[in-house]
C-alpha positions as CSV (number, residue, x, y, z in Angstrom):
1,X,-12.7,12.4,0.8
2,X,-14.4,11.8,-2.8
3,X,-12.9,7.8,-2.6
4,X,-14.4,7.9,1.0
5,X,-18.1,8.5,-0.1
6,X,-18.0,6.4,-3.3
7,X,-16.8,3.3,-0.6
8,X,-19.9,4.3,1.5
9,X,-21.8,4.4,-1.5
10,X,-20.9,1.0,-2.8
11,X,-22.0,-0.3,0.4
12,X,-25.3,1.0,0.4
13,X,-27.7,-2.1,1.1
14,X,-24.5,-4.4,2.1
15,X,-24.6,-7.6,4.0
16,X,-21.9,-8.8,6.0
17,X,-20.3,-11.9,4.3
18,X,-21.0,-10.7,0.5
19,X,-18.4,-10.5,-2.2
20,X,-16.8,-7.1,-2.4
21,X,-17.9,-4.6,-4.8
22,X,-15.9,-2.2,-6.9
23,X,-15.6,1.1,-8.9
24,X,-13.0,1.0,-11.2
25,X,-11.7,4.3,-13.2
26,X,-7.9,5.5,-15.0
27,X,-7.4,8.0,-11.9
28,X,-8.7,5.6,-9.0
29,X,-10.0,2.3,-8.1
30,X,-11.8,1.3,-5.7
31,X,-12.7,-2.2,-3.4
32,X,-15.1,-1.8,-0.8
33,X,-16.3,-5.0,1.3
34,X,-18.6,-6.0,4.4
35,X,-17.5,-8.5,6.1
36,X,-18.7,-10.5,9.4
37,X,-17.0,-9.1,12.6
38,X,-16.0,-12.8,13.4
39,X,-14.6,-13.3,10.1
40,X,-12.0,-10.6,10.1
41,X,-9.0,-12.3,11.8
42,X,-6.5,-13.8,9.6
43,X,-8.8,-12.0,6.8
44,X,-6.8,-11.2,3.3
45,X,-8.3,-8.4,0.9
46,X,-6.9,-8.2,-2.7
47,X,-6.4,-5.0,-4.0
48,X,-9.1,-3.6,-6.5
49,X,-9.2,-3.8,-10.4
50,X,-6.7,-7.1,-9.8
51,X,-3.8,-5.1,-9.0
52,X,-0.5,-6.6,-7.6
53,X,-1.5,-5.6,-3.8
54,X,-3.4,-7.1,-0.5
55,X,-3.7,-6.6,3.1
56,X,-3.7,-9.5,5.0
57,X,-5.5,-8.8,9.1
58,X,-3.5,-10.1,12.0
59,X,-5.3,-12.4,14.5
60,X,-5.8,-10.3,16.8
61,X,-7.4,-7.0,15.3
62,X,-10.7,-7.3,16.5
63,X,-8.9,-7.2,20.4
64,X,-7.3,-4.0,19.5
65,X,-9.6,-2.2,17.2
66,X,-13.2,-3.3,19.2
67,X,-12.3,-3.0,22.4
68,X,-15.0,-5.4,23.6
69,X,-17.6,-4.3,21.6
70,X,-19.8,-6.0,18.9
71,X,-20.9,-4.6,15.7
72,X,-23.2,-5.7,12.9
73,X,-19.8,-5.8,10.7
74,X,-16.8,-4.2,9.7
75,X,-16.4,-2.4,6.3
76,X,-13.2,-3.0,4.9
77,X,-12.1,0.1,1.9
78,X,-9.1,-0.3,-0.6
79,X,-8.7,2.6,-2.5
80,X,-5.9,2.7,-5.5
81,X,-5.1,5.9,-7.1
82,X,-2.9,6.4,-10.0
83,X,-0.9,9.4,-8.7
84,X,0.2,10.7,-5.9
85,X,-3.0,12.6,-4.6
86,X,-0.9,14.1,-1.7
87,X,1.9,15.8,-4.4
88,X,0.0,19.4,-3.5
89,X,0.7,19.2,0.4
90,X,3.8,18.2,-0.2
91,X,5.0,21.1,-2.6
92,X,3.5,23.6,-0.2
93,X,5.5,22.4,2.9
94,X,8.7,22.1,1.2
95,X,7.9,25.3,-0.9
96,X,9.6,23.5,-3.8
97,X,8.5,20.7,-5.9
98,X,6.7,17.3,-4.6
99,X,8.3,14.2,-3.6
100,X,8.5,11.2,-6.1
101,X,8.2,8.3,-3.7
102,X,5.1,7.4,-4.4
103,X,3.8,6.8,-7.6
104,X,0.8,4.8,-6.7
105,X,-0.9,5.3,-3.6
106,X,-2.9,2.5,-1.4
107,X,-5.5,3.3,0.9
108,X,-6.5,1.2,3.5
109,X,-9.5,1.7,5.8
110,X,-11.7,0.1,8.4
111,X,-15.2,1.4,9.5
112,X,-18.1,0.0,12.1
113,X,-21.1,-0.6,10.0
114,X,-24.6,0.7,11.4
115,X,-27.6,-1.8,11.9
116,X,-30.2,0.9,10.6
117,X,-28.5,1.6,7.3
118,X,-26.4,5.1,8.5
119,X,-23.1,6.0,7.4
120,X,-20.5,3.9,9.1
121,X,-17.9,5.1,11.5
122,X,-14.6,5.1,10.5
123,X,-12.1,2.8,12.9
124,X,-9.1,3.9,14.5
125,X,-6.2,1.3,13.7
126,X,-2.8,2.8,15.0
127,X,-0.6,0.9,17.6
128,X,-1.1,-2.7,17.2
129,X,0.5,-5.2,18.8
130,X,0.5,-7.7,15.8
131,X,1.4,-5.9,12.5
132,X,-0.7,-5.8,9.4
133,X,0.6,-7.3,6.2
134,X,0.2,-4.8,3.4
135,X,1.2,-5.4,-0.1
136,X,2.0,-1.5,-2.0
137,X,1.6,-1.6,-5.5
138,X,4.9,-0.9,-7.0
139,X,5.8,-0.7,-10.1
140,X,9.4,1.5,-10.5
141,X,10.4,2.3,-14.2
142,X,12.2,-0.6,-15.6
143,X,11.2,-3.6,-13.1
144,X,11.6,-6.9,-14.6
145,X,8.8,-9.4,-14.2
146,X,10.4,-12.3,-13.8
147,X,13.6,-12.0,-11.6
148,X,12.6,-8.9,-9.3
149,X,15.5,-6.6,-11.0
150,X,15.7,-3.6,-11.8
151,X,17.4,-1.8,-15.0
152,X,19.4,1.3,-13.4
153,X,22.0,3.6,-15.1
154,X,25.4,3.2,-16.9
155,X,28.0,1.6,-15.5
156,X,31.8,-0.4,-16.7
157,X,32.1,-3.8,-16.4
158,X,35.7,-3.4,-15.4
159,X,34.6,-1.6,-12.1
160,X,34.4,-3.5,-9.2
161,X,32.1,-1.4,-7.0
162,X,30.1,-0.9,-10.6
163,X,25.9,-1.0,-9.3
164,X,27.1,0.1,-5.8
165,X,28.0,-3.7,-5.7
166,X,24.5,-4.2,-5.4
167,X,24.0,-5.6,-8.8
168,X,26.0,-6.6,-12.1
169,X,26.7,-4.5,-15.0
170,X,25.6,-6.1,-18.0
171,X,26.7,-5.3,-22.3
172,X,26.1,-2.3,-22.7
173,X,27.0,-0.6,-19.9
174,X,23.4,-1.2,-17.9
175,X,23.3,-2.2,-14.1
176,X,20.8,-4.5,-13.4
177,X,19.9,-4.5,-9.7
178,X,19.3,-6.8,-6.9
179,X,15.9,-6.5,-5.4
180,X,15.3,-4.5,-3.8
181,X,17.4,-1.7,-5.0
182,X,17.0,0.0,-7.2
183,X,17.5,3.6,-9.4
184,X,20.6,4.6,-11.9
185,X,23.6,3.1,-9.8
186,X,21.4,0.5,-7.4
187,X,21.9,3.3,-5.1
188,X,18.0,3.9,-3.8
189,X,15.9,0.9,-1.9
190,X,12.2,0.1,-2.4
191,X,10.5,0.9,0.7
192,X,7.6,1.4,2.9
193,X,6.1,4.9,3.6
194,X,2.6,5.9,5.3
195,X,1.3,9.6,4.8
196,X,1.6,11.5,8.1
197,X,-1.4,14.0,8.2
198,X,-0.3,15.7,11.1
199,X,3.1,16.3,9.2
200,X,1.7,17.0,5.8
201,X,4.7,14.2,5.0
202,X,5.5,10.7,4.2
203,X,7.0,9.0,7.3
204,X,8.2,5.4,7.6
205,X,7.1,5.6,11.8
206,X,4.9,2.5,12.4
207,X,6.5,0.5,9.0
208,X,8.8,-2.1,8.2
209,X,9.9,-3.1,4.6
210,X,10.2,-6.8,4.2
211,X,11.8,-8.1,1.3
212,X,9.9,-11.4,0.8
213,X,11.3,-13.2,-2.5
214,X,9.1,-12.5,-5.2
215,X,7.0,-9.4,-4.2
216,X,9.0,-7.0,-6.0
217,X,9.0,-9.1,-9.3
218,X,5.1,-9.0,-8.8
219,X,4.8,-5.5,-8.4
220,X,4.0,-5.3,-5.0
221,X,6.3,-3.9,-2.0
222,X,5.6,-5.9,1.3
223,X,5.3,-3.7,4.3
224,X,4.0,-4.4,7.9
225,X,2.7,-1.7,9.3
226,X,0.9,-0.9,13.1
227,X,-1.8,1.4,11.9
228,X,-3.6,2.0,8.5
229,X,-4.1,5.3,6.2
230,X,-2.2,5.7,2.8
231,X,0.7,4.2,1.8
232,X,3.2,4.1,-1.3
């Protein structure tokens, strides 16, 4: 709700077209942009504070999220936080300890701006027939930069199914994974989750992984999802 307002807030005075402006802090970050209704298909937004992340519009989301109508512009909120800000609901569903699939969460938002300077009104995007391209920040313990890998656990080089024969066991006894797998034997993949309100959960309903060369080595998990809200 807080990163809500402060996106309002940066908009205050807006004009459709402008650069986008941002509030950058340790805990959250913040991108918040008014763009021309026109000028939203095939539109790509970059995560704030220069973050490995984007989300790149389909053609066709003014059709699905206007319905017809026309608006003075659409204002388009990224929100980064540091942690995951739903670890609470989590714990008091499960009545144990929060999940750890998200470390960073990215929040993704579209809202009808007013002609007379009033709060805008937040979009509905759920269903679409063309999927939205949404780079997660994701940065897992021990990714390498360059090759997309990742260091997992101890293994034998004399094992043949060492890394879940999803990677190779280097000296020393350390597994170093194929992207996207990951974790202390290559056993876990990288992938896509959305936070289910309804379900006080993270659901993967709505969201495909795609492992597109490279993204993972950047820090960013590619998903393509049918609706927006919070994803990690």
């Amino acid at each position: 709700v807080a990163a809500k307002a402060l996106s309002s807030a940066l908009l205050v005075g807006a004009i459709a077209g402008e650069s986008a402006r941002e509030a950058i802090s340790d805990l959250v970050k913040v991108s918040a942009v008014r763009a021309l209704s026109d000028e939203l298909a095939n539109a790509t937004y970059a995560a704030p504070g220069g973050e490995a992340g984007e989300v790149a519009l389909p053609s066709d989301i003014l059709e699905a999220i206007l319905e017809g109508s026309a608006l003075e512009g659409i204002d388009v909120s990224l929100v980064l936080f540091g942690s995951n800000i739903h670890a609470a609901a989590e714990s008091n569903r499960s009545s144990g300890s929060a999940s750890t699939e998200a470390t960073q969460i990215f929040s993704v938002a579209l809202a009808a701006a007013s002609a007379d300077g009033s709060p805008s009104t937040s979009l509905r995007v759920s269903g679409l027939a063309t999927p939205i391209l949404i780079l997660t920040p994701y940065t897992p313990e021990g990714l390498e930069g360059a090759s997309g890998e990742t260091d997992g656990g101890a293994c034998s080089p004399d094992d043949d199914l060492a890394c879940s024969a999803r990677g190779t066991c280097g000296a020393g006894g350390t597994c170093t994974c194929d992207s996207p797998w990951l974790g202390a034997g290559c056993s876990e993949r990288a992938e896509c989750h959305f936070w289910d309100e309804e379900a006080s959960a993270w659901s993967t309903d709505g969201c495909q992984s795609v492992f597109l060369p490279g993204y993972l080595a950047q820090g960013a998990l590619a998903c393509l999802c049918t609706h927006l809200t919070d994803f990690g």
